[in-house]
N, C-alpha and C positions, 0 to 999 in steps of 0.2 A: 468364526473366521475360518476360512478353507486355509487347508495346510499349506498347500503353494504359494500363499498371497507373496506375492516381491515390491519393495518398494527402491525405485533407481534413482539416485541424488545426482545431483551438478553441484559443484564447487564444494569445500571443505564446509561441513555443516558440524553446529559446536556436538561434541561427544552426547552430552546429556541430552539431545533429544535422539542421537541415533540407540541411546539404553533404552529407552521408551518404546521405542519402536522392538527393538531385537528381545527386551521382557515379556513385551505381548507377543511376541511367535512367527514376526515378520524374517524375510531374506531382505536386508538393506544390504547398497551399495551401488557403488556407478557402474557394474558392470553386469547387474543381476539383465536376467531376460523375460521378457512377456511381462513387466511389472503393470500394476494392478494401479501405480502413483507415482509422482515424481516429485521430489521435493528439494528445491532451487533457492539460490540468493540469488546474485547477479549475472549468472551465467544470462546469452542471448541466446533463448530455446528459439531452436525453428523446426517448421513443422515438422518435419522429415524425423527429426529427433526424438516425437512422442509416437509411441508404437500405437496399436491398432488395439493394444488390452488396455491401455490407459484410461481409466475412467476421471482419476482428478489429478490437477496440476496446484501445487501448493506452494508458492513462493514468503521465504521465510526472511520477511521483510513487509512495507508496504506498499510500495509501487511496483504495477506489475507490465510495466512497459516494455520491460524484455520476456513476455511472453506472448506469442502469437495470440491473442484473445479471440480475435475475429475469425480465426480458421477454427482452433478448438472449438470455439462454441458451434458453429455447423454441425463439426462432429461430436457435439454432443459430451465435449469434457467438460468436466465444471472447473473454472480457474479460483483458486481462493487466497488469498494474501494475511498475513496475520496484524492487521491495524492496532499501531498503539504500543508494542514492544519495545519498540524503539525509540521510544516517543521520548524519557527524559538524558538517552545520549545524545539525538540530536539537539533536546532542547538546549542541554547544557552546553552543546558546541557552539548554537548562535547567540547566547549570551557572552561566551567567549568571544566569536564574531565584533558582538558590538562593543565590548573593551576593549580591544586591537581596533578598532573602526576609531571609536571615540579618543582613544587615547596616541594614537598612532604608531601602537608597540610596534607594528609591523618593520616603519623604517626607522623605530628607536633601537630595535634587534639587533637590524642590520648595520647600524652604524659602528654598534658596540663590539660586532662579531667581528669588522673589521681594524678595531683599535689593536695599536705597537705598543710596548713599552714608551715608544717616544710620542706617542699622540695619547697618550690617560691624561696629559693635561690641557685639552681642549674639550674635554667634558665638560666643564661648567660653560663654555660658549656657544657648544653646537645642542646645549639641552633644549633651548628653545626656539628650535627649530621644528621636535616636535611636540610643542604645547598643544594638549588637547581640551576636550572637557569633558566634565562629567556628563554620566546618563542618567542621575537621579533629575528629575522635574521635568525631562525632554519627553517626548513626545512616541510614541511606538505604536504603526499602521502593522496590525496583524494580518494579514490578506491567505483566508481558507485557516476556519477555524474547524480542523478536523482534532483529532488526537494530539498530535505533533503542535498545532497552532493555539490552540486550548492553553497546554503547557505553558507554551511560550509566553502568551497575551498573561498568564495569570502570575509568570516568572517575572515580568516585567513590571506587573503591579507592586510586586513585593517588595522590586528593586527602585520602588517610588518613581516608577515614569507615571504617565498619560496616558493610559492604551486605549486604542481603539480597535475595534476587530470588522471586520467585513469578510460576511458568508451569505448566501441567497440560497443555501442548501445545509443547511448546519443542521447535525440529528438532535435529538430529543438527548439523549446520554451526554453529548458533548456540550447542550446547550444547559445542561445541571450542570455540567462541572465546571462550567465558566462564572469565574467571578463577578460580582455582580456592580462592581467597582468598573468593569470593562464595558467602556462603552459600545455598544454594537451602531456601524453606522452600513446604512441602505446603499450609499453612494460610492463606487469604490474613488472616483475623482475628487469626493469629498473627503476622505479616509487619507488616500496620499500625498492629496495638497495640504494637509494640514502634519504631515510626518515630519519629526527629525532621521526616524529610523523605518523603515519599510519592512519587513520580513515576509516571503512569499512561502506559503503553506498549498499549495494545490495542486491536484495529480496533474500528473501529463496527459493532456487529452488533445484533441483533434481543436477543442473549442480552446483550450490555451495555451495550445506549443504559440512561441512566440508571443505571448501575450505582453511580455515587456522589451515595449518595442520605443520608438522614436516618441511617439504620440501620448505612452504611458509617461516617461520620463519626463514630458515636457510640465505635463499637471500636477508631479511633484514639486514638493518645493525645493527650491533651491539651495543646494549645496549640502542635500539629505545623502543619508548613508544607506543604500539598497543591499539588504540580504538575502542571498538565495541558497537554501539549504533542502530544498525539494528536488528540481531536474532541470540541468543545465537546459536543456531543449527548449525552458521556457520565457527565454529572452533573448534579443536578437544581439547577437556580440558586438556588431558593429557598431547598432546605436547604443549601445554601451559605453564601447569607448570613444564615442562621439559627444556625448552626454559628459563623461568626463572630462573629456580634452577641454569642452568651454565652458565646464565649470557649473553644469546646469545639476549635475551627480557629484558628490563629495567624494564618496568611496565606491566601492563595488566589493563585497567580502562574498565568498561564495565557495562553496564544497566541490566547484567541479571547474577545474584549471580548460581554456581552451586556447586554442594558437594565435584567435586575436588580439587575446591582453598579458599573454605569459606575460612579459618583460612591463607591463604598463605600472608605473609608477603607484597608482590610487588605488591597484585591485589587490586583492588579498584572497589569493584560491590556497584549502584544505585538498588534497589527495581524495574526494570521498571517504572522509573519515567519518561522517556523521550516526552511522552503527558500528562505526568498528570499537567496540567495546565489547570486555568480557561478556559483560552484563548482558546487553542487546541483542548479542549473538546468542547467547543461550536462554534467554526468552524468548528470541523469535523460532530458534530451532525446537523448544520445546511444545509453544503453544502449535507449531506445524505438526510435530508427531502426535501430538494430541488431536488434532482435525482431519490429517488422516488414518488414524484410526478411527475416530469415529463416523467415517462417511464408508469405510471399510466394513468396520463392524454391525454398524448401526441404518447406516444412508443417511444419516445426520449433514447436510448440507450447513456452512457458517463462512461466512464470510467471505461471500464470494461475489467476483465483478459479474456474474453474467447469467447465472442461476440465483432464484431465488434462495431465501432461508428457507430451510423445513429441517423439524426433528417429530420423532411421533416414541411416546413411552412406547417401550414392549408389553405387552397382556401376554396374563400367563397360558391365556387357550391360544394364541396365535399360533402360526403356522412359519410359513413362507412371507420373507418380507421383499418387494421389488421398489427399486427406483424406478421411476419413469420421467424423463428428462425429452421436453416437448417444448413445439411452438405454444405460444400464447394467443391460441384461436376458438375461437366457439365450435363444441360439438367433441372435442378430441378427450378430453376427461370423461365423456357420456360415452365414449365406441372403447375406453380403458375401462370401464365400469363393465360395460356391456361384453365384454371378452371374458371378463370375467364371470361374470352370471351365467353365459353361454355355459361354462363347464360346470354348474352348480354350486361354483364356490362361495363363502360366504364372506364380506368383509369384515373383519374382525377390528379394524382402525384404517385410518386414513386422513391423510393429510397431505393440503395442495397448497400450493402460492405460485406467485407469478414476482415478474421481474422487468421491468420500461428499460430496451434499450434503445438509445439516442439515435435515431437516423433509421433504425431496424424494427421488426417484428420481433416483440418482446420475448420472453423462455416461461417457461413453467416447471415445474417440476411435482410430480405427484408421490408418497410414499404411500405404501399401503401394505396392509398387514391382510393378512387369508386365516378365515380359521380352516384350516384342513382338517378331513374327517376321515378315519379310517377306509384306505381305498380309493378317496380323491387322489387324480391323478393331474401334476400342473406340473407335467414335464415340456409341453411344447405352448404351455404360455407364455412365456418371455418375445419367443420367437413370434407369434402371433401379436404380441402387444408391439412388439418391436417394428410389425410390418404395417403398421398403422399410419397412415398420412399424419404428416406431423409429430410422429415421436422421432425422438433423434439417437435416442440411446434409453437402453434398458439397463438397469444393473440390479443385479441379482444379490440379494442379502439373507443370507441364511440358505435355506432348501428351497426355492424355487425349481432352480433344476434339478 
């Protein structure tokens, strides 16, 4: 690791992962200069805000909708998110969710918060008013069964519901850790017509902002309880509280309060609490110092929206190790080969992947290892692989330059 390396933060990031960083020899802080990463919870990065030495953007959490993804990636930063860290405070918050849903602590809370000395005796009258029911035997549509929604579907089994899960992109890891008690269904109209409980698990994307909308609500069943603990963006507020006004939505509980239902009777909005936990916060900020360091150290690419995976062991004859962060085109790996042969050098390792993004020409990323030999000179190879159709960025790992 070169001496200067700086890494620049946005928002209070938990201690134990800025130790981590500052053990291994880093300048962490929001005010450091030419930093080398940036490592983020909820701040909204805009472009302007990631300098020109930035090579990764690490957001310590898992949604990475507050960071410019589509500009970064042009320039050739990798964005990587930490999936799963956070996965059983939120869990535990929409199990909470659906107790206050089910049970209707929400306005038994508030009834009690506003009791006198002279009204403690109409407790036994206005108790049932909020009669609720239990959640053991009811029914739970998990909709995006990533880490977060896994937990959940599998929290619910425990808790003696009915779950059912719908994902049309569910990984290989997540799809072991799901119980097998949980029914997986193809149909998501079949999944929430049949829910007493909904819980929405899925990123924010172009294809689901708004996905619960007038027409999602209506194929629920009736006088179900809708949780959203993923991102507000992903349901239209109005047919929400339209859906509840006549009765077609039971509840609406969700992590992210907005101006059309503040005051609405049936909703139940958290502040964005669903990582604010000790816990959460310092796994998310740990397993972040961990990943930039190793994309630092190593060019270990992990977890990222927009670059593929790559890690390659170090050999002990290796040399000079470079990232190469490229379109996903035929020919462009063969003229990074060929640049390299060009000066005699020898490849000592290497390793490529690629990465499908939605509407775009996919990324690639190449690492590669050089044995250098006494005398071999790969000072102005960077710059050359750099000036290659289609690479977007170089990053230099060890002695290249």
């Amino acid at each position: 690791m070169a001496e200067a390396e700086s890494i620049q933060t946005f928002n209070v990031i938990d201690q134990a992962g800025l130790d981590l960083l500052v053990d291994a020899g880093y300048e962490v802080g929001s005010e450091v200069t030419d930093p080398t990463a940036i490592i983020l919870r909820s701040h909204a990065l805009q472009p302007d805000e990631v300098a020109e030495t930035v090579d990764v953007v690490v957001r310590a959490g898992a949604g990475v909708n507050n960071v410019p993804t589509d500009e970064l990636t042009t320039r050739g930063v990798v964005v990587e998110n930490t999936p799963g860290q956070n996965a059983l405070s939120v869990t535990e918050l929409v199990v909470a969710g659906m107790l206050v849903g089910a049970r209707n602590l929400d306005q038994a809370i508030r009834f009690s918060s506003d009791l006198t000395p002279d009204t403690l005796n109409t407790i036994e009258l206005a108790k049932k008013r909020f009669a609720g029911h239990e959640i053991h035997g009811q029914t739970l549509a998990v909709i995006g069964l990533g880490a977060i929604g896994v937990n959940v579907a599998n929290t619910g089994h425990a808790l003696g519901m009915n779950v059912l899960g719908h994902d049309r992109f569910i990984g290989n890891d997540n799809l072991h850790r799901l119980q097998p008690e949980v029914k997986r269904v193809k149909s998501l109209e079949t999944a929430i017509g049949m829910a007493d409980f909904v819980s929405i698990h899925v990123p924010l994307l172009e294809t689901t902002r708004d996905m619960v909308n007038a027409e999602m609500l209506t194929a629920m069943k009736r006088g179900a309880i809708l949780l959203n603990f993923a991102r507000g963006e992903l349901v239209v507020a109005s047919d929400i509280v339209d859906a509840l006004d006549d009765g077609r939505l039971g509840k609406y509980v969700t992590d992210f309060p907005s101006i059309e239902y503040l005051d609405h009777p049936d909703v139940v909005a958290t502040p964005h609490l669903g990582a604010s936990t000790e816990e959460a916060e310092r796994n998310c900020a740990t397993a972040a110092a961990k990943q930039v360091d190793e994309f630092i150290a190593n060019g270990t690419i992990a977890n990222s929206v927009n670059f593929p995976e790559v890690q390659l062991r170090r050999k002990p004859e290796s040399g000079a190790r470079a990232l190469v962060l490229h379109l996903d085109e035929a020919g462009i790996l063969h003229a990074i080969t060929g640049q390299i042969a060009a000066r005699g050098l020898n490849i000592a390792g290497i390793e490529n992947g690629s990465k499908k993004l939605e509407g775009k020409v996919g990324t690639a990323a190449t690492l590669v290892d050089l044995d250098q030999q006494p005398g071999q000179d790969v000072a102005d190879l960077t710059a050359h692989i750099a000036g290659l159709d289609g690479v977007m960025r170089v990053v230099s790992v060890g002695s290249v330059e």
